[in-house]
VMD Tcl script that builds the backbone (N, CA, C; Angstrom):
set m [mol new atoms 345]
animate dup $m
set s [atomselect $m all]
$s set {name element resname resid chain x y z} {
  {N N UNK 1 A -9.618 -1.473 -23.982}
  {CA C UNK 1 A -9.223 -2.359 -22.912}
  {C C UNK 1 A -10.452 -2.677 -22.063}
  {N N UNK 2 A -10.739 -4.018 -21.844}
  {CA C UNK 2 A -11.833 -4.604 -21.223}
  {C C UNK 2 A -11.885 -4.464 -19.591}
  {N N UNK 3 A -12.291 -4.050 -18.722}
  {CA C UNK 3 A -11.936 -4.069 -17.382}
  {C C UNK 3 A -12.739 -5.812 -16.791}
  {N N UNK 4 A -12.138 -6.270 -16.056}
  {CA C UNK 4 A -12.833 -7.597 -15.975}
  {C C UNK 4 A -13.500 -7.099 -14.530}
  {N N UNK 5 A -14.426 -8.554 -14.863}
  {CA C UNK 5 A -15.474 -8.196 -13.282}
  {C C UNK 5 A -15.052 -7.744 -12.140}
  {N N UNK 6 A -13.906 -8.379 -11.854}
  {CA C UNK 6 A -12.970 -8.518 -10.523}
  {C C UNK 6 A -12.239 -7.297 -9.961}
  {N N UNK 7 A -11.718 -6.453 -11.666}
  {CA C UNK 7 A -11.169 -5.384 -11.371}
  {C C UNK 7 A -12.080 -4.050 -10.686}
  {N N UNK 8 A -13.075 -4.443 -11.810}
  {CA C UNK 8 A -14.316 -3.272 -11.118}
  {C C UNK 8 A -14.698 -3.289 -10.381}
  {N N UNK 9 A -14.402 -4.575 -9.811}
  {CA C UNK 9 A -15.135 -4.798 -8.154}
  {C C UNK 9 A -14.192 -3.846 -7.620}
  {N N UNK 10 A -13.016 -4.515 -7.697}
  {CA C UNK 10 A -11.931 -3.808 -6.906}
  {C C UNK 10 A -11.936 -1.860 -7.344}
  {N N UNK 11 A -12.349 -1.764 -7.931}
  {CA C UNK 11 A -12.395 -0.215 -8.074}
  {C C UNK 11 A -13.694 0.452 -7.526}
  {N N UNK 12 A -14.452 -0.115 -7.568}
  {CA C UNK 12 A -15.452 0.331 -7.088}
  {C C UNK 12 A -15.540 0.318 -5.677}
  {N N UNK 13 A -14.251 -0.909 -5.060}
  {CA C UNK 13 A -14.235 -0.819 -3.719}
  {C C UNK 13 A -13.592 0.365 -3.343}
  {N N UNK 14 A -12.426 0.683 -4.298}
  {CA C UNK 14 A -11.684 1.858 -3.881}
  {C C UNK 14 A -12.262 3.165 -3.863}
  {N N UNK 15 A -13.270 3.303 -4.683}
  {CA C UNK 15 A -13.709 4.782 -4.723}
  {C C UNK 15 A -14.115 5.417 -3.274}
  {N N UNK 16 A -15.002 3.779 -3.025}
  {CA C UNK 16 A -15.526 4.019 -1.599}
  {C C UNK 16 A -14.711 4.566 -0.636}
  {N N UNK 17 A -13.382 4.048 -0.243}
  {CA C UNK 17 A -12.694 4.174 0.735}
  {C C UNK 17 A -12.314 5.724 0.867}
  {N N UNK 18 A -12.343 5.961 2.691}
  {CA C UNK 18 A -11.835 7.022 2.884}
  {C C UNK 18 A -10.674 7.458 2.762}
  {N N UNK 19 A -9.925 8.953 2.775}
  {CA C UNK 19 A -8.573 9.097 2.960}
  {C C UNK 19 A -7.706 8.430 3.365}
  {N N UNK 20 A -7.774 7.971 4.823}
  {CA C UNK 20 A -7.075 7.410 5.621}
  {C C UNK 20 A -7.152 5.645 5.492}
  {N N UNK 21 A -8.017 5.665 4.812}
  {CA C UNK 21 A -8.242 4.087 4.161}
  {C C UNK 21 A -7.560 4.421 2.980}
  {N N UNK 22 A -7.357 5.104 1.915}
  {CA C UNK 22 A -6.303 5.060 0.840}
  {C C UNK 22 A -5.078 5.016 0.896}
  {N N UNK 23 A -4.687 6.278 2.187}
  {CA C UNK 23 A -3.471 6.083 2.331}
  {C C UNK 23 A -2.827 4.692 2.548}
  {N N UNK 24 A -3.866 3.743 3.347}
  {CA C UNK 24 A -3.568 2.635 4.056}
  {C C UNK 24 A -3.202 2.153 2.747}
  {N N UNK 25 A -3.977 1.810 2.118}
  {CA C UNK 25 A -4.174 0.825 0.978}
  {C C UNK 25 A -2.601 1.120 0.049}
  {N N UNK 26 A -2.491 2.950 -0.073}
  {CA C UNK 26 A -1.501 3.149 -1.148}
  {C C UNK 26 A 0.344 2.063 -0.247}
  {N N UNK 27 A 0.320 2.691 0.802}
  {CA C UNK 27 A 1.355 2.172 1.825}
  {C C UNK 27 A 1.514 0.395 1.566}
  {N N UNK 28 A 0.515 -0.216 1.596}
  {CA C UNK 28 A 0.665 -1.493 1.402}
  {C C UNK 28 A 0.965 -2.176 0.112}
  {N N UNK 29 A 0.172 -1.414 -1.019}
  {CA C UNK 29 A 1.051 -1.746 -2.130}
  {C C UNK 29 A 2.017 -1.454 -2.601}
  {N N UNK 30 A 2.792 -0.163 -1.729}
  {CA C UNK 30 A 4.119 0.511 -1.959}
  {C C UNK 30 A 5.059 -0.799 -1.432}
  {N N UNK 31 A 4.498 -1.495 0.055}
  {CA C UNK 31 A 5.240 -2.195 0.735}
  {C C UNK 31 A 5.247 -3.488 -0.176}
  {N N UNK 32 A 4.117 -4.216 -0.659}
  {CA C UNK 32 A 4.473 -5.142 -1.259}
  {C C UNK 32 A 5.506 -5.267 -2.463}
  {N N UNK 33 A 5.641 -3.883 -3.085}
  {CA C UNK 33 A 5.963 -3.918 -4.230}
  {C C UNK 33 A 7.791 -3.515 -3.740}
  {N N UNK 34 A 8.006 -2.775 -3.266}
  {CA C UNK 34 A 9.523 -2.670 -2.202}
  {C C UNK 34 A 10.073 -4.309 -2.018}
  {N N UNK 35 A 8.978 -5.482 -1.606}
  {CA C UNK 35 A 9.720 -6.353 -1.224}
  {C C UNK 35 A 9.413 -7.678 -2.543}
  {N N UNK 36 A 9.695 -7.153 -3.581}
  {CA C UNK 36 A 9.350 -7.825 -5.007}
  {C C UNK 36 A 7.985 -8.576 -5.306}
  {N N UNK 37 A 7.102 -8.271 -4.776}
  {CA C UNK 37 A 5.582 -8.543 -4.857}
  {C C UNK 37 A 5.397 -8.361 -6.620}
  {N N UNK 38 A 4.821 -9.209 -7.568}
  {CA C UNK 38 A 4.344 -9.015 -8.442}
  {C C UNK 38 A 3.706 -7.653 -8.225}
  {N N UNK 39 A 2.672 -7.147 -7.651}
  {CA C UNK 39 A 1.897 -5.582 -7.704}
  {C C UNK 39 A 3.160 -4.799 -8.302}
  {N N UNK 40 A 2.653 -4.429 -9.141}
  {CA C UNK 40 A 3.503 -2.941 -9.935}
  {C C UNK 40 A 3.084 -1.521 -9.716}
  {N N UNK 41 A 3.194 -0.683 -9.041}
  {CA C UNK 41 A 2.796 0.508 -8.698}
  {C C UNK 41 A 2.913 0.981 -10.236}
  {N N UNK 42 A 1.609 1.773 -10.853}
  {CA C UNK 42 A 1.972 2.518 -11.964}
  {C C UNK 42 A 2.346 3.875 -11.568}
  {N N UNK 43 A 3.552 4.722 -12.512}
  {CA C UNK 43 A 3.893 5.974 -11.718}
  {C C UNK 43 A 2.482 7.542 -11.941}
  {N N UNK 44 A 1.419 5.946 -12.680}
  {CA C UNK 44 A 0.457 7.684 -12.469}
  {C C UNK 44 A -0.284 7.745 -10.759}
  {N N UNK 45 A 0.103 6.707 -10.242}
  {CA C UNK 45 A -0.859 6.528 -8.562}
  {C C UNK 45 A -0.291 7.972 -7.725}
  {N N UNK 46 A 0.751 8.591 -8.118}
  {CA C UNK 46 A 1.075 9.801 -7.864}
  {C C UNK 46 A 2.245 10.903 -8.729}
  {N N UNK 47 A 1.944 11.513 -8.648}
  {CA C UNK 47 A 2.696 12.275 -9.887}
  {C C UNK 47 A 2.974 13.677 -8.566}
  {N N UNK 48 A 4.146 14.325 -8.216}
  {CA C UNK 48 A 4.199 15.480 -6.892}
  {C C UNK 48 A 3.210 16.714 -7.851}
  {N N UNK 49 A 3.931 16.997 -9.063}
  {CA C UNK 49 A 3.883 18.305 -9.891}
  {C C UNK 49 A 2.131 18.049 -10.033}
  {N N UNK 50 A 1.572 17.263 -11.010}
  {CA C UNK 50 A 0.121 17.186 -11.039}
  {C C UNK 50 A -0.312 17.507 -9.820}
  {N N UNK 51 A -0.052 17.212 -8.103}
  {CA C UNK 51 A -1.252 16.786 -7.401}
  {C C UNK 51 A -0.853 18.455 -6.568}
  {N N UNK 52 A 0.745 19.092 -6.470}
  {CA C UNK 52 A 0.291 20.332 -6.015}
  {C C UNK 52 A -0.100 20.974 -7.228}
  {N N UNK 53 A -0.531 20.791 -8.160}
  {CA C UNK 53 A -1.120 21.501 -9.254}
  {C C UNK 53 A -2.506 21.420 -9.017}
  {N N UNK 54 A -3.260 20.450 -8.517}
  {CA C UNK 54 A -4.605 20.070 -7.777}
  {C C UNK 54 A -4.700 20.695 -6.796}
  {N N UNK 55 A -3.818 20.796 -5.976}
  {CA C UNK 55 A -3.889 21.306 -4.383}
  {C C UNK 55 A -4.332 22.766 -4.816}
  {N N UNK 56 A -3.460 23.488 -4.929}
  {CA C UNK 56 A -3.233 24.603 -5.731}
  {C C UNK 56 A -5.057 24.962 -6.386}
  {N N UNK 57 A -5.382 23.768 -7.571}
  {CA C UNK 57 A -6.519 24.618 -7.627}
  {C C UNK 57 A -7.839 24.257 -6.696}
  {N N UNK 58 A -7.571 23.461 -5.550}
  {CA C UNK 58 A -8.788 23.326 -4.994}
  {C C UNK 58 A -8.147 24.385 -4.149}
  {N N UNK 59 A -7.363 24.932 -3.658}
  {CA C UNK 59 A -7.122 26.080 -2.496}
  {C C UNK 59 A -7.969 27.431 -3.539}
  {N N UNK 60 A -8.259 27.473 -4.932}
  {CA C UNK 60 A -8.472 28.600 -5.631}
  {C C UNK 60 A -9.727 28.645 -5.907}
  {N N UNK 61 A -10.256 27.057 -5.876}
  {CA C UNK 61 A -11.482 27.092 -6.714}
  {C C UNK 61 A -12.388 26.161 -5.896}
  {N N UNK 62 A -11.774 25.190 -4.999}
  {CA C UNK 62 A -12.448 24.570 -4.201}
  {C C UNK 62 A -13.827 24.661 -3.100}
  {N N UNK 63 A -13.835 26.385 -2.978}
  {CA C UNK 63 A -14.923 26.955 -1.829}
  {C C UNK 63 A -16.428 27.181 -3.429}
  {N N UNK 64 A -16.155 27.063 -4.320}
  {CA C UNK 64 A -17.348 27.098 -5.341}
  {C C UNK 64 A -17.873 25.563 -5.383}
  {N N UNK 65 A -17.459 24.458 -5.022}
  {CA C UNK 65 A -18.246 23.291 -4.734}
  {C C UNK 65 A -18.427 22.811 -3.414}
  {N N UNK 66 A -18.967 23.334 -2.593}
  {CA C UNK 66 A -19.691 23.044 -0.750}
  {C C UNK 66 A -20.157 21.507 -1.440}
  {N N UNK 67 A -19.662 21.076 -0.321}
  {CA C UNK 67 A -20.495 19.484 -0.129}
  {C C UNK 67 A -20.300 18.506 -1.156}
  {N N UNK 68 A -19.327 18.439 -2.308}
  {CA C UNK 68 A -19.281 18.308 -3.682}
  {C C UNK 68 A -17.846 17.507 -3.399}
  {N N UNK 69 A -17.864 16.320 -4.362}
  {CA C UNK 69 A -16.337 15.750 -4.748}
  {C C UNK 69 A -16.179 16.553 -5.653}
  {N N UNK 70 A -15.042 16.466 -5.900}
  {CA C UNK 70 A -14.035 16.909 -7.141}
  {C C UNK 70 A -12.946 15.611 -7.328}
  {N N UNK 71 A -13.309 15.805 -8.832}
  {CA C UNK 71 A -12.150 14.834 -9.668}
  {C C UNK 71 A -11.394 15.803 -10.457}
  {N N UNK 72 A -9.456 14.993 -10.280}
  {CA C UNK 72 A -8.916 16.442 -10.728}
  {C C UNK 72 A -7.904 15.463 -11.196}
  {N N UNK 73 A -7.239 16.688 -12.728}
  {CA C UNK 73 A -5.831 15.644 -13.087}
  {C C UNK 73 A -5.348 17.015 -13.206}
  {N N UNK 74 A -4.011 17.385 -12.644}
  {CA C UNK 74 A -3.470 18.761 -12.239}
  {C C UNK 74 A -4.443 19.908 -11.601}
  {N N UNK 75 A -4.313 20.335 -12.555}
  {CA C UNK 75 A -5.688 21.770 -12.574}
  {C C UNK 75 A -6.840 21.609 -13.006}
  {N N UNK 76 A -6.832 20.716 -13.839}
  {CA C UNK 76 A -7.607 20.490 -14.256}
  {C C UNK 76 A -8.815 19.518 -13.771}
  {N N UNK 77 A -10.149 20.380 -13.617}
  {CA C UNK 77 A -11.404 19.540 -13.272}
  {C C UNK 77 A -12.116 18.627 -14.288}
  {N N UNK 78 A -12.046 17.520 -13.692}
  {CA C UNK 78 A -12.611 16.406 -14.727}
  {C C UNK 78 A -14.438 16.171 -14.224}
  {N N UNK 79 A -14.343 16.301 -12.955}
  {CA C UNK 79 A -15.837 15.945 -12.487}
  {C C UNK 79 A -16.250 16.570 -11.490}
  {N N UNK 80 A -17.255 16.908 -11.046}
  {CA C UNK 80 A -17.709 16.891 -9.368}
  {C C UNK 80 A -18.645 16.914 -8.985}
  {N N UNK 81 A -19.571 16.574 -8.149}
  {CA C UNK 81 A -20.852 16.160 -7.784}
  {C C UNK 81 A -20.677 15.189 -6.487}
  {N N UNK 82 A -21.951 15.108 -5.776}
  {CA C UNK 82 A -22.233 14.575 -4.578}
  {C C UNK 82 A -21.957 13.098 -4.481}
  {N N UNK 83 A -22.058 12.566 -5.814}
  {CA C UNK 83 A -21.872 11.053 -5.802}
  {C C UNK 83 A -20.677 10.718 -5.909}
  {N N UNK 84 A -19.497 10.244 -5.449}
  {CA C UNK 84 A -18.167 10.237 -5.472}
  {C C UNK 84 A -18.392 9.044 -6.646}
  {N N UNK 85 A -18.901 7.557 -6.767}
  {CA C UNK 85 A -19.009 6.737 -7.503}
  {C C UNK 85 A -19.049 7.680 -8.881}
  {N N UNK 86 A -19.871 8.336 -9.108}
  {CA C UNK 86 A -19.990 9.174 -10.194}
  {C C UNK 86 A -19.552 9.982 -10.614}
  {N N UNK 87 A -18.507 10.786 -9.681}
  {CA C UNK 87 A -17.455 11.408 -10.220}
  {C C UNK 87 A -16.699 10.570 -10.664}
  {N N UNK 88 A -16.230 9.594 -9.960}
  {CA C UNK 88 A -15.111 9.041 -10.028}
  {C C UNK 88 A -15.158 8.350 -11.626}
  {N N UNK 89 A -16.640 8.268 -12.256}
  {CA C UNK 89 A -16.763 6.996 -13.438}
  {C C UNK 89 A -16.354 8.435 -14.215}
  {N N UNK 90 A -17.028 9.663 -14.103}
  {CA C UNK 90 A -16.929 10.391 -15.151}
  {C C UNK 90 A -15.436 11.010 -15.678}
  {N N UNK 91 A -14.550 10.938 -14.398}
  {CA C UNK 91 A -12.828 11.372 -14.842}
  {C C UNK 91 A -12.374 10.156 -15.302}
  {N N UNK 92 A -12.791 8.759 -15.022}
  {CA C UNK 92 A -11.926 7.721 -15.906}
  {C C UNK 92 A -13.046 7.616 -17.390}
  {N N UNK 93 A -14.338 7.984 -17.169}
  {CA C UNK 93 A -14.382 8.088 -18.562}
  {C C UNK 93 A -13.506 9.400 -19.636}
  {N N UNK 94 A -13.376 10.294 -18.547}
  {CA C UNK 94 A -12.563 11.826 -19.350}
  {C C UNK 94 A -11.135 11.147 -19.697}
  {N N UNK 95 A -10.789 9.658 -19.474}
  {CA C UNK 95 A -9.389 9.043 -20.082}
  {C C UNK 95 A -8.419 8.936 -18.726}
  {N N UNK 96 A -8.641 9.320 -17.600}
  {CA C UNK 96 A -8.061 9.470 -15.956}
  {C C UNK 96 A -8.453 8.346 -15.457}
  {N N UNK 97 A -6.966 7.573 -15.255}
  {CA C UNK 97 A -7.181 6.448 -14.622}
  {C C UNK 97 A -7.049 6.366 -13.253}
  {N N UNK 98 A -6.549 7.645 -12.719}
  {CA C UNK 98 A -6.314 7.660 -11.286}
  {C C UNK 98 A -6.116 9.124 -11.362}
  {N N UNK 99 A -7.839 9.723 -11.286}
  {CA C UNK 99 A -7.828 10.889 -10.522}
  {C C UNK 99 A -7.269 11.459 -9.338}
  {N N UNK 100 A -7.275 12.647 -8.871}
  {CA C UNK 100 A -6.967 12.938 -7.629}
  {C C UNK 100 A -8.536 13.304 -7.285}
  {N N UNK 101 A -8.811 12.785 -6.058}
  {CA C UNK 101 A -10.604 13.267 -5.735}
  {C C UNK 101 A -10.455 13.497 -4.403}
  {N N UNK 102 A -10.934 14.486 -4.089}
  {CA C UNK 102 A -11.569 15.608 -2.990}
  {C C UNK 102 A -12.897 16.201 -2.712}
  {N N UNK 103 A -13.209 16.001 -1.069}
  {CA C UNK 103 A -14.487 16.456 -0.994}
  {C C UNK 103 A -14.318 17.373 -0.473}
  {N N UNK 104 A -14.726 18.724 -0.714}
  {CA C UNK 104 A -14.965 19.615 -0.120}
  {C C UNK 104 A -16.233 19.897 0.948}
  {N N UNK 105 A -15.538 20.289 2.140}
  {CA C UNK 105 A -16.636 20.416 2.868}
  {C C UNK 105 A -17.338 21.546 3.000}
  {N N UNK 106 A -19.043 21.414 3.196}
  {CA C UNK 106 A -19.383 22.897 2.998}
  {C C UNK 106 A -19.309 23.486 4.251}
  {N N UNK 107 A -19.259 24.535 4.452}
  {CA C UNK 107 A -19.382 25.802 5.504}
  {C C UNK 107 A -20.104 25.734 6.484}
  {N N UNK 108 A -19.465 25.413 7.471}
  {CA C UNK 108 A -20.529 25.240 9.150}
  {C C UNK 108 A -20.575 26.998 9.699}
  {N N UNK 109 A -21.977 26.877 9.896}
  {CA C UNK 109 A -22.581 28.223 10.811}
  {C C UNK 109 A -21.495 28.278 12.045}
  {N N UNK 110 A -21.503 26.715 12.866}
  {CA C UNK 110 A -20.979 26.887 13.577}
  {C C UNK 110 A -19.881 25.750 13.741}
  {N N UNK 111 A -18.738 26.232 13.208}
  {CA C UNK 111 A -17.678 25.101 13.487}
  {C C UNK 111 A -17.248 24.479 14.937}
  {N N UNK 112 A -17.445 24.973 15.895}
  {CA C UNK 112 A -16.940 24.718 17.066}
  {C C UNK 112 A -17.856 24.946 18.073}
  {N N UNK 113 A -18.116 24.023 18.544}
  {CA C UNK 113 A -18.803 23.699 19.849}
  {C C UNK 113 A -17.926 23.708 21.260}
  {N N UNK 114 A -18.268 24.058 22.073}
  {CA C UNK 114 A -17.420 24.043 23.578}
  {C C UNK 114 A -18.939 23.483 24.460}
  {N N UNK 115 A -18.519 22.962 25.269}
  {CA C UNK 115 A -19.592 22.300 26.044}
  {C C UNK 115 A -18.983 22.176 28.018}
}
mol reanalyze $m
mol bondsrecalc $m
mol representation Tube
mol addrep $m
């Protein structure tokens, strides 16, 4: 399957986006598609069982990549490294068309400041 220019644009826009910019994004195509919008949500954009199966292993395994995305389909780690673009190419090359990806943050000396 050929991805056309347009799409990759559009994916490449998405990788970028933050959490709270995905959520946005997921909400709006939920909404268009609720009010008969051509957009078809595919049911892999969330799966419950896969993603606490993710949760699950970044709560287990997640403190071994500081500073690092992770690309995940259940338990399973497909990628991870600093470049999210590059995780993200290497789980849809592993056949994952819609990873679950997480950055782990690394470990502050000092989390909390009071001033």
């Amino acid at each position: 399957m050929t991805v056309s220019a347009n799409v990759s644009s559009i994916l490449q826009q998405i990788a970028a986006l933050n959490a709270d910019e995905l959520a946005e994004l997921r909400a709006q195509l939920e909404n268009q598609a609720a009010n008969g919008s051509k957009v078809a949500l595919q049911s892999q954009l969330q799966s419950d069982l896969q993603d606490e199966a993710a949760f699950k292993w970044i709560n287990e395994h997640g403190n071994e990549y500081p500073g690092q995305w992770l690309a995940l389909d259940g338990d399973r780690l497909l990628a991870h490294g600093s470049d999210l673009a590059e995780v993200t190419a290497a789980a849809r090359a592993a056949g994952v068309r819609f990873p679950l990806l997480h950055l782990v943050e690394p470990t502050r000396e000092h989390p909390y400041i009071r001033s």
